[in-house]
C-alpha positions as CSV (number, residue, x, y, z in Angstrom):
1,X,36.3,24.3,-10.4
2,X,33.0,23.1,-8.8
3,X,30.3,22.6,-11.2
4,X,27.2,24.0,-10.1
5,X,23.8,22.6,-11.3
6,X,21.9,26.0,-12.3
7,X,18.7,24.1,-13.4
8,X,15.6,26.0,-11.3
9,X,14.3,23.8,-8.5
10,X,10.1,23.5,-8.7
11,X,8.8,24.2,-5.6
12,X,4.9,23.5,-4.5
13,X,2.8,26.2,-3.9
14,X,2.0,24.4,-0.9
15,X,3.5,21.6,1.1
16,X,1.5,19.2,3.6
17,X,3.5,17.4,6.4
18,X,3.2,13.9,6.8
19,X,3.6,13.8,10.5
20,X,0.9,17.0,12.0
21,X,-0.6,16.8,8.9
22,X,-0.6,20.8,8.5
23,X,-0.2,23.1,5.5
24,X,2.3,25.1,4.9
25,X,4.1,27.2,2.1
26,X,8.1,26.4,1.0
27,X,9.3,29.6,2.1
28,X,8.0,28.6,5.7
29,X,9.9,25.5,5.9
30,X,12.4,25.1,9.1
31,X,15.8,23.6,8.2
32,X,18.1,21.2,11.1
33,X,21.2,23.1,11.9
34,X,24.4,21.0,12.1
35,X,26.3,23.3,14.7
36,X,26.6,20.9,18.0
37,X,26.0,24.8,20.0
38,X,23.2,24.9,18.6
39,X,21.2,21.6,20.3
40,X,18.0,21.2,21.2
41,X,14.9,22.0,20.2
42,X,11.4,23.7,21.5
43,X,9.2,21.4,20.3
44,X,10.9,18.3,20.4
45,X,13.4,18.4,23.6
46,X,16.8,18.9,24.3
47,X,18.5,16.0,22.7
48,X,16.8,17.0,18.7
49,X,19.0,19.5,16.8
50,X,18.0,22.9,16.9
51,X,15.2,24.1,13.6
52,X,15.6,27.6,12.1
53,X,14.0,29.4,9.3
54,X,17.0,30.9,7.4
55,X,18.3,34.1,6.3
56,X,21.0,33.3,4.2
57,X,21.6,30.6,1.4
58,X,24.4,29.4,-0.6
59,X,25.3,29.3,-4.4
60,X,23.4,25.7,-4.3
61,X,20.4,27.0,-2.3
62,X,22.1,24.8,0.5
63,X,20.6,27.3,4.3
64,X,23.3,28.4,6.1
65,X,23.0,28.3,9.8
66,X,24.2,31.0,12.1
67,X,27.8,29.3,11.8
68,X,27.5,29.3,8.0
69,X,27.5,25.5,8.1
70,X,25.9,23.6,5.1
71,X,22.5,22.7,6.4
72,X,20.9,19.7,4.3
73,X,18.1,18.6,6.2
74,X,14.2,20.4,6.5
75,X,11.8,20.2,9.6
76,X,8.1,21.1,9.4
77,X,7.8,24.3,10.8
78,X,4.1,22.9,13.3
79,X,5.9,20.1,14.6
80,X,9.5,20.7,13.7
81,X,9.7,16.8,13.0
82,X,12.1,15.7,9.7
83,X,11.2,16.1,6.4
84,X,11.7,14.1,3.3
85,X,13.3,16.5,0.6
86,X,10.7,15.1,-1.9
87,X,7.6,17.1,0.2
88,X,9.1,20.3,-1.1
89,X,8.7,19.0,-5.2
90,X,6.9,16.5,-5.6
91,X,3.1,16.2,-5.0
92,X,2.4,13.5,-1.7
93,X,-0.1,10.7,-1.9
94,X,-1.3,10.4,1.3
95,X,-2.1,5.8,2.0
96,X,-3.8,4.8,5.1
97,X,-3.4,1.2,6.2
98,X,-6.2,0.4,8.6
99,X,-6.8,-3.1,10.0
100,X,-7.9,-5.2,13.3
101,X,-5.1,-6.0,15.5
102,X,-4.0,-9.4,14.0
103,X,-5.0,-8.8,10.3
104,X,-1.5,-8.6,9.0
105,X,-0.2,-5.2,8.3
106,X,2.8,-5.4,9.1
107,X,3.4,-8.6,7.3
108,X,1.3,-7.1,4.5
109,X,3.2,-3.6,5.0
110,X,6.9,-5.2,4.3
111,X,6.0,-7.8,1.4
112,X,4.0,-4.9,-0.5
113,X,7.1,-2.2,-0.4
114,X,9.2,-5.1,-1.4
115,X,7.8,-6.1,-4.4
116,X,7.3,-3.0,-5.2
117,X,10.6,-2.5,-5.1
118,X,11.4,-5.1,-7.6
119,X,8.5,-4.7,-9.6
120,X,8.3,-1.0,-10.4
121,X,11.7,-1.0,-12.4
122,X,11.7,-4.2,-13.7
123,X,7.7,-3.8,-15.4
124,X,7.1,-0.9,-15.4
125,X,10.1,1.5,-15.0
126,X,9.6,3.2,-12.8
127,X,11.8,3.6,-9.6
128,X,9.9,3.2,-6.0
129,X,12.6,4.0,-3.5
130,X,13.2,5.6,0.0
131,X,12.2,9.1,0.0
132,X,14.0,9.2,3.3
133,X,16.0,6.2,4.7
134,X,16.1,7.3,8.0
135,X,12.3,7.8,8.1
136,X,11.9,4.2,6.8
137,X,14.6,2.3,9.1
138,X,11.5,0.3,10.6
139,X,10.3,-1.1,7.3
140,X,13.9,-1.8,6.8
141,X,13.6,-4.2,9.3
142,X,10.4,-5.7,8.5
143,X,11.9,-6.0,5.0
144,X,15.2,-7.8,5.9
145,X,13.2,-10.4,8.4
146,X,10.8,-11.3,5.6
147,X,13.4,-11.5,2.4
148,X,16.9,-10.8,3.4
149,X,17.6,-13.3,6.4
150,X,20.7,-14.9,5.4
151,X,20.7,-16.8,7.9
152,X,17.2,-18.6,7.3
153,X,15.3,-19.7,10.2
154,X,11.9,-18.8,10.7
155,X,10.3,-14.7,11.0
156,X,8.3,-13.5,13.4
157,X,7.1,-9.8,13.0
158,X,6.1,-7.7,16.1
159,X,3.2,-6.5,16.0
160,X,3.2,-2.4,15.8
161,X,2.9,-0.9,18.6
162,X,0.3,2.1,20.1
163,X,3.2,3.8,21.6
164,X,7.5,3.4,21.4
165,X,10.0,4.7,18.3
166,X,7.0,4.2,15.9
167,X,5.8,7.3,17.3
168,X,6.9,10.8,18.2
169,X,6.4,13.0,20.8
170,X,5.9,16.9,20.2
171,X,5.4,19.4,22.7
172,X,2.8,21.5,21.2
173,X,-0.4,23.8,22.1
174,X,1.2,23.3,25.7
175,X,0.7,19.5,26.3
176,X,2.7,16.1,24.2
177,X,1.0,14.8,21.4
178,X,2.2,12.0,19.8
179,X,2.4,11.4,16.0
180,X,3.0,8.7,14.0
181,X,6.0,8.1,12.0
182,X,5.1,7.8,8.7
183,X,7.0,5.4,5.9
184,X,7.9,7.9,2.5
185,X,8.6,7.0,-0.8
186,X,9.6,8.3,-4.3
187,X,7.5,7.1,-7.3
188,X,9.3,8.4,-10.7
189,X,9.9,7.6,-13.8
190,X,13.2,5.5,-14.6
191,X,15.0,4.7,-17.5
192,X,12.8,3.6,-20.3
193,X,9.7,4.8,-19.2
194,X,7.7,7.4,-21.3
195,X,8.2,9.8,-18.4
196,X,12.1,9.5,-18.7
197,X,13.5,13.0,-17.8
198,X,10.2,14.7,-17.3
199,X,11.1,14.6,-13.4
200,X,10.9,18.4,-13.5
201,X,7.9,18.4,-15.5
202,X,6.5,17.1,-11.6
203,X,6.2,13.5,-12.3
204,X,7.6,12.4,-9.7
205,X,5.3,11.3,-6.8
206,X,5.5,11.0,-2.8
207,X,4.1,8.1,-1.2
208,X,3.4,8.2,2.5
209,X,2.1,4.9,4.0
210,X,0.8,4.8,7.9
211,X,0.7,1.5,9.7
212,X,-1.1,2.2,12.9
213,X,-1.5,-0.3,15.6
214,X,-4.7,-2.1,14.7
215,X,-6.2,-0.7,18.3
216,X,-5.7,2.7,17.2
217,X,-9.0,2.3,15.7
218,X,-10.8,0.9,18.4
219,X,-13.9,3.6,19.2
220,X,-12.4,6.1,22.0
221,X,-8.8,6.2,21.3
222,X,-9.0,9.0,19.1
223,X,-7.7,11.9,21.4
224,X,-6.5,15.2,21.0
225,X,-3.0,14.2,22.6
226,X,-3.1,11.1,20.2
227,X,-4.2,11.8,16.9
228,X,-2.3,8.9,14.8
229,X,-5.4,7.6,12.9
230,X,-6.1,11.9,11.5
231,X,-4.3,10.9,8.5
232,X,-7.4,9.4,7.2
233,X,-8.0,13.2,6.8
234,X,-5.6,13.6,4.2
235,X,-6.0,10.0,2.1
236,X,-5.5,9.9,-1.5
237,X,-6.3,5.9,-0.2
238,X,-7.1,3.7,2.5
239,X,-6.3,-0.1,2.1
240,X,-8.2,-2.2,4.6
241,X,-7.2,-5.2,6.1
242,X,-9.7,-8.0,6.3
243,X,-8.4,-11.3,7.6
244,X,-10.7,-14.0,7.1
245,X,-9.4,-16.3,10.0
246,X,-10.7,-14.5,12.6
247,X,-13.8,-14.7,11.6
248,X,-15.7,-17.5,13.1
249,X,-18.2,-18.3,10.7
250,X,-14.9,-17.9,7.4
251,X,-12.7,-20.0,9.4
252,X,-15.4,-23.1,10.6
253,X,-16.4,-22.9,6.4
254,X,-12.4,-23.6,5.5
255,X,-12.0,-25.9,8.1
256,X,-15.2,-28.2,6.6
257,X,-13.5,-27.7,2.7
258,X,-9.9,-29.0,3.9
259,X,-10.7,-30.6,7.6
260,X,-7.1,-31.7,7.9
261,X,-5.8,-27.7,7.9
262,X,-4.9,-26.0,10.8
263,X,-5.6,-22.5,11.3
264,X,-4.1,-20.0,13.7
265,X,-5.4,-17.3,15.2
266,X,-2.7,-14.1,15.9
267,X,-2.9,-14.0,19.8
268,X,-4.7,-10.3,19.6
269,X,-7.2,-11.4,17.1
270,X,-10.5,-10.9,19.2
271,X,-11.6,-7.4,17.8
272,X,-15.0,-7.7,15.5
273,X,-13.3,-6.2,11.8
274,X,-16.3,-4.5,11.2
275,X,-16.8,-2.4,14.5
276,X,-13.1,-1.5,13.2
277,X,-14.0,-0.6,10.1
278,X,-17.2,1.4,11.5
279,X,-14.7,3.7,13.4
280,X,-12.3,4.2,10.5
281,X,-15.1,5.1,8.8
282,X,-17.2,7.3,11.5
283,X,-13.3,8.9,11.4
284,X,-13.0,9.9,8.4
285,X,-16.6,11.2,7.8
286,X,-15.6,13.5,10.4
287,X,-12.4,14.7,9.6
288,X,-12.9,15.0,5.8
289,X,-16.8,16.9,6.8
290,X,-18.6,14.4,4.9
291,X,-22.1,13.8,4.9
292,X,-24.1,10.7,6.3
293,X,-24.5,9.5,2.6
294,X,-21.4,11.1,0.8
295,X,-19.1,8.2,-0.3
296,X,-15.7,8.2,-0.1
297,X,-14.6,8.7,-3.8
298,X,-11.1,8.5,-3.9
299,X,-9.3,4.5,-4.3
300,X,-10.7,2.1,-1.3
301,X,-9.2,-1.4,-1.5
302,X,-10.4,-4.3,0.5
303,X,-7.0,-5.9,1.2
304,X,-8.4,-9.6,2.4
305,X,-5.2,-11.1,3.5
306,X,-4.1,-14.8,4.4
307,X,-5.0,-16.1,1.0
308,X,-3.4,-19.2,1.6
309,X,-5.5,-20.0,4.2
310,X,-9.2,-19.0,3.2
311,X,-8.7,-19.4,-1.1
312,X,-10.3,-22.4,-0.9
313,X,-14.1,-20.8,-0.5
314,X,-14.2,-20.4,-3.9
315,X,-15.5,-24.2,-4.1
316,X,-18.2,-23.3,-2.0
317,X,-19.8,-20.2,-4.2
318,X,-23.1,-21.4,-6.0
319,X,-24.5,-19.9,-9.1
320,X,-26.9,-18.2,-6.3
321,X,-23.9,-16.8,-4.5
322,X,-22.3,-15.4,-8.0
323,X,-26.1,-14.2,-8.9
324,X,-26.0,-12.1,-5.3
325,X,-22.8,-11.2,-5.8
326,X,-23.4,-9.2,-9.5
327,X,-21.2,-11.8,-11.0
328,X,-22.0,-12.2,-14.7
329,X,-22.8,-15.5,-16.2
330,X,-20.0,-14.5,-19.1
331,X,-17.5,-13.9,-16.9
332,X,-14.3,-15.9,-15.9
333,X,-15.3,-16.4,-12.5
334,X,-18.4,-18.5,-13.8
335,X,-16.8,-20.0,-16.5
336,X,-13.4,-20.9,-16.0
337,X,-13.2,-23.8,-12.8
338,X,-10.7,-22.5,-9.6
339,X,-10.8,-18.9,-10.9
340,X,-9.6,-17.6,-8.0
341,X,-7.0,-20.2,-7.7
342,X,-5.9,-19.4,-11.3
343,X,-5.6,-16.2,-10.8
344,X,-3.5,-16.2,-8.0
345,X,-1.3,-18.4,-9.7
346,X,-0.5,-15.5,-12.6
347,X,1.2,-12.1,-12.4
348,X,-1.4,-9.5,-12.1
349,X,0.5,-7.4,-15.1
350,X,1.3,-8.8,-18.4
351,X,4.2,-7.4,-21.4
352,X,3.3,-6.3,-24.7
353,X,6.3,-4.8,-26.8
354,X,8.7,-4.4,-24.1
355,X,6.3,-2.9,-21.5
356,X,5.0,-4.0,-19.0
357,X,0.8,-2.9,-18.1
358,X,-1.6,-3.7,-15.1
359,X,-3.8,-6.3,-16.0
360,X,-7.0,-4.6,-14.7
361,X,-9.4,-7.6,-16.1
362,X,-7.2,-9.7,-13.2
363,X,-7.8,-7.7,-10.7
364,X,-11.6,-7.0,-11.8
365,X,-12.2,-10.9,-11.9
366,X,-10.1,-11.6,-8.3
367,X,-12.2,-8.7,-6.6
368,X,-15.3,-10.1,-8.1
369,X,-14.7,-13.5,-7.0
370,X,-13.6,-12.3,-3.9
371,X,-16.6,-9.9,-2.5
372,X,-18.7,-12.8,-3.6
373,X,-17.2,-14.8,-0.9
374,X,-17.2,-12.6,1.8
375,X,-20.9,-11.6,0.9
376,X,-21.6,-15.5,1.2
377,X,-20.1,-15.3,4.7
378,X,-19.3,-12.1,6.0
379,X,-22.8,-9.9,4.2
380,X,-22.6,-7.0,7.1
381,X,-19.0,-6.0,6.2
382,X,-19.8,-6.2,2.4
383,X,-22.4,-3.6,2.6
384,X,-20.5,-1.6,5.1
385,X,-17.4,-1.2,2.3
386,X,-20.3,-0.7,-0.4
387,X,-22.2,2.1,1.5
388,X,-19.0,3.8,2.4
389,X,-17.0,3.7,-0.7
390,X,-17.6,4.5,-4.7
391,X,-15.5,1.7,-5.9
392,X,-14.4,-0.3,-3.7
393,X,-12.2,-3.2,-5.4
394,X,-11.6,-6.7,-3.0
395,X,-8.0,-8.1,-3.5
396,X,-6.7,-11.4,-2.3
397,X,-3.0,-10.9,-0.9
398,X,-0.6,-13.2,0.9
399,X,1.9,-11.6,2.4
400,X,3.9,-15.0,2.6
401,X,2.7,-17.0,0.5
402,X,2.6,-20.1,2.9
403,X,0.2,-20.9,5.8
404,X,2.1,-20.7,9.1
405,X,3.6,-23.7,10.4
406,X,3.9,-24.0,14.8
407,X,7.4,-22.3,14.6
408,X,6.2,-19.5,12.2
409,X,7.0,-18.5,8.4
410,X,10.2,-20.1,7.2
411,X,12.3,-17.9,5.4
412,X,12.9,-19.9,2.6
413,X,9.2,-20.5,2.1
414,X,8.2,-17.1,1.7
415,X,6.9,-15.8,-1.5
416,X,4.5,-13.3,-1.4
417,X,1.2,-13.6,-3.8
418,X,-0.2,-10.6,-5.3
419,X,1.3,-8.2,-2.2
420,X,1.9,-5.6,-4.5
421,X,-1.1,-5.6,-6.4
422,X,-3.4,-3.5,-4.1
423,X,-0.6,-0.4,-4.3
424,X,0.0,-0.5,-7.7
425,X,-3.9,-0.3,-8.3
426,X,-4.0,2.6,-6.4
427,X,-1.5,4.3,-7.5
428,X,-2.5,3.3,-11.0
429,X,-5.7,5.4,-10.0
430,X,-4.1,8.2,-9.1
431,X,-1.1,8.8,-11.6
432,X,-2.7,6.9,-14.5
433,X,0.6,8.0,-16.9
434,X,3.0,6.3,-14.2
435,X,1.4,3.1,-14.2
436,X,-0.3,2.0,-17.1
437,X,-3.3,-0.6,-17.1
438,X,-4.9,-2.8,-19.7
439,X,-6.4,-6.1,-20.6
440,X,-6.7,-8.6,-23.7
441,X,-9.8,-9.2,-25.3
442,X,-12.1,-11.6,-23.4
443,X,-11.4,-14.6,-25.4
444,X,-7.8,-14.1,-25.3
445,X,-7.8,-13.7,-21.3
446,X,-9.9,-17.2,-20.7
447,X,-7.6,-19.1,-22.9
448,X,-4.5,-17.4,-20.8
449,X,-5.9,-18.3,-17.7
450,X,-7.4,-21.9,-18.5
451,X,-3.7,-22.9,-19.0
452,X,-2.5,-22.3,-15.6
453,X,-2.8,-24.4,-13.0
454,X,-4.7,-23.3,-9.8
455,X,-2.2,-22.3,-7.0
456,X,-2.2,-24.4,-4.2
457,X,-0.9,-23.5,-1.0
458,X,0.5,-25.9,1.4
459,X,2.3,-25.0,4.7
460,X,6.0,-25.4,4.2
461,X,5.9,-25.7,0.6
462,X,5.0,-23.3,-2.0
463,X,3.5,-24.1,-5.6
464,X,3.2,-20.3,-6.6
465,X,5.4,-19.1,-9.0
466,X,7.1,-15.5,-8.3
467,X,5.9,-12.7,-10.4
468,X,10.2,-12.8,-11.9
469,X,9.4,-16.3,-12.6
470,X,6.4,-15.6,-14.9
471,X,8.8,-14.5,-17.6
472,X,7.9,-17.5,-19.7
473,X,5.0,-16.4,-21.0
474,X,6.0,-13.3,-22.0
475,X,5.9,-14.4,-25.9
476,X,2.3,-15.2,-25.8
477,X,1.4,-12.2,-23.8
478,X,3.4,-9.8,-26.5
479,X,0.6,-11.2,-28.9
480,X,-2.4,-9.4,-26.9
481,X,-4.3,-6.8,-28.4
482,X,-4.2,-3.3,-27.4
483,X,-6.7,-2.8,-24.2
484,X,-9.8,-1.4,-25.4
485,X,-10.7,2.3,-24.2
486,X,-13.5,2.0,-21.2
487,X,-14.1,2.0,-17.6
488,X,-13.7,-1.0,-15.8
489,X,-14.7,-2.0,-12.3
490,X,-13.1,1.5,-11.4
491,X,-10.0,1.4,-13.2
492,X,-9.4,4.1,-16.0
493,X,-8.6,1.8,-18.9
494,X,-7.6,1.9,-22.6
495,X,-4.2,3.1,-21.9
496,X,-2.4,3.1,-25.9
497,X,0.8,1.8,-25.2
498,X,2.8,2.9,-28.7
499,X,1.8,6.7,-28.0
500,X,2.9,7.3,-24.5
């Protein structure tokens, strides 16, 4: 006898698409028939399967078609495109990616979802998987180049794309508009976590990432027939992609600290970052109705990629540039020698009993260090991201964890530095009881950091150790103290670890 699971389903009151981007309730939602009779689709052309709003349901709440066939799969009744069954239950955080053409998303994109995948479980149990498979086949790819090429070689991602099967074409309000095809995720909690079983209690979380073709932003491509950037609208958080190299005046300063490296521009690079970012920005003012001086209060992370090549500016901050830059005398970055470079060589989370937290005084000290290097070079684009956002925090990523050598990133090289970082801050932001965040006292966290040896990265070699590998010093890290209860640099800290 079947065994029927009577436990209620917890629907949303209401449900946003991740592809128009329009608001609907669960009752509304279109589901994909099966029936082959029943192909094609008014919206989206003769070859899609044909959407329905049923009428009738089975025991499981399974629609029925007009066949009675089991139908399993749900459309967005705007657009009619596929939804993940996870929009229906579990609240969506919306992520915007936004970057000049050349900065590295992609790269970024595929090394971030990666590690998350890995990390998540293993620290902090909780399972990051694909909300939809199918929806995330192109980050599949990306994935596989970057970290599962059995056959070795060297990787070369394309970049993305302003038009192809990134993007989809719906016929609607009588002309083709194309939409972007979003990358979804599940975020819950996995075996051990506090959270365990409370998945109908609605702790489970959707995460939509966008990856839009870094001339999507470019000032006039913003159209009613091609609205992929609108989901700046909807943003729980934008990450923005700086990339250091293709500034002129970042890229001469690296060159006079290590004359002998060789740096290489992407062959789209050309695009000033900050007219970029002035779009994205002018964008989302608009979209969200914000005033001139409203700032954008929800997580804004600097993502400065290539770290590899451009970590080396530390050696050029004075105690001028670290006065500029709000740096405290007290603080690691003025006390500690190659801060940055230390800091890239640890984990950004740490253990204590058995669990594993976000170091937040890490990422504090990296964004610190960092901003004051871009304000040394790059003072426009610092002010921009200060005017625009409440608390914006700068992180250094590599996506690879190498330079790139004339025939590209070796596969066996490859070991991203801090890729997932930037995401699990902002989802630490947002879902605070998901992912947990702390620090050691101050003492504690200089003499942790003054025993590791700055990171250096050298093309076709790698010294950084991989976040699996920092196991080691988990024994000394189980003797930190409980992270005190404040605010710091943005991050809601003072999480107690023995009561949830």
């Amino acid at each position: 006898m079947a065994k029927y699971n009577n436990t209620p389903r917890r629907l949303l009151r209401e449900v946003v698409c991740p592809h128009c981007w329009r608001s609907f309730k669960p009752e509304e939602t279109l589901w994909i028939s099966v029936d082959p009779a029943q192909l094609g689709d008014e919206r989206l052309g003769d070859a899609e399967p044909g959407r329905f709003l049923p009428s009738e349901f089975d025991v499981d709440g399974v629609a029925l078609d007009s066949r009675r066939n089991r139908c399993h799969e749900i459309a967005c009744p705007s657009c009619h495109l596929k939804l993940p069954a996870s929009a229906l239950d579990s609240p969506t955080h919306f992520m915007s990616i936004v970057g000049a053409p050349g900065s590295g998303k992609s790269y970024y994109l595929a090394a971030s979802t990666w590690t998350m995948r890995r990390d998540a479980p293993l620290k902090f149990r909780a399972l990051f998987t694909d909300a939809d498979p199918v929806m995330n086949a192109r980050i599949h790819e990306y994935e596989d180049s970057q970290f599962v090429n059995a056959n070795g070689g060297y990787v070369k991602i394309e970049k993305t794309q302003e038009q192809g099967d990134q993007y989809d074409v719906v016929y609607i309000d009588e002309q083709n508009v194309l939409y972007p095809n979003p990358y979804v995720f599940l975020l819950s909690p996995s075996k051990g976590h506090p959270l365990e079983g409370d998945y109908e209690q609605g702790y489970a979380r959707t995460i939509c990432l966008y990856d839009n073709a870094g001339e999507s932003y470019l000032p006039s491509n913003d159209q009613a027939a091609n609205p992929v950037t609108r989901h700046l609208a909807k943003s729980s958080c934008i990450f923005f992609l700086y990339d250091p190299i293709q500034d002129g005046r970042m890229s001469a300063a690296i060159q006079k600290v290590e004359p002998g490296r060789a740096l290489t521009l992407p062959p789209n690079a050309g695009v000033r970052q900050e007219v970029v970012f002035t779009e994205m920005t002018r964008r989302a003012r608009n979209l969200r109705q914000m005033r001139t001086n409203d700032r954008f209060e929800k997580p804004f992370v600097v993502v400065v990629s290539k770290a590899d090549e451009w970590a080396c500016l530390e050696e050029t901050l004075t105690a001028r540039d670290r006065d500029l830059a709000g740096i405290r005398p007290d603080s690691l970055a003025s006390i500690v020698s190659h801060p940055l470079g230390r800091l890239l060589a640890k984990s950004p989370f740490a253990r204590q009993n058995g669990y594993y937290y976000l170091r937040g005084d890490l990422i504090k000290e990296a964004s610190d260090i960092t901003r004051a290097i871009l304000l040394k070079y790059v003072p426009e684009f610092v002010v921009a991201v200060d005017n625009f956002a409440t608390n914006p925090i700068y992180v250094p990523v590599s996506a690879t964890g190498v330079p790139p050598t004339p025939a590209g990133f070796r596969v066996e090289d490859m070991k991203p530095t801090w890729a997932d970082a930037p995401l699990l801050y902002a989802i630490q932001r947002l879902e605070p009881k998901l992912i947990r965040i702390g620090s050691p006292a101050a003492a504690t966290a200089r003499e942790l950091l003054e025993e590791v040896e700055p990171i250096r990265f050298v093309a076709g070699e790698n010294a950084n150790r991989r976040a699996d590998e920092e196991d080691a010093n988990d024994e000394t890290l189980d003797e930190i103290p409980e992270p005190p209860s404040q605010i710091c640099g943005g991050f809601s800290s003072g999480v107690d670890l023995e009561k949830h």
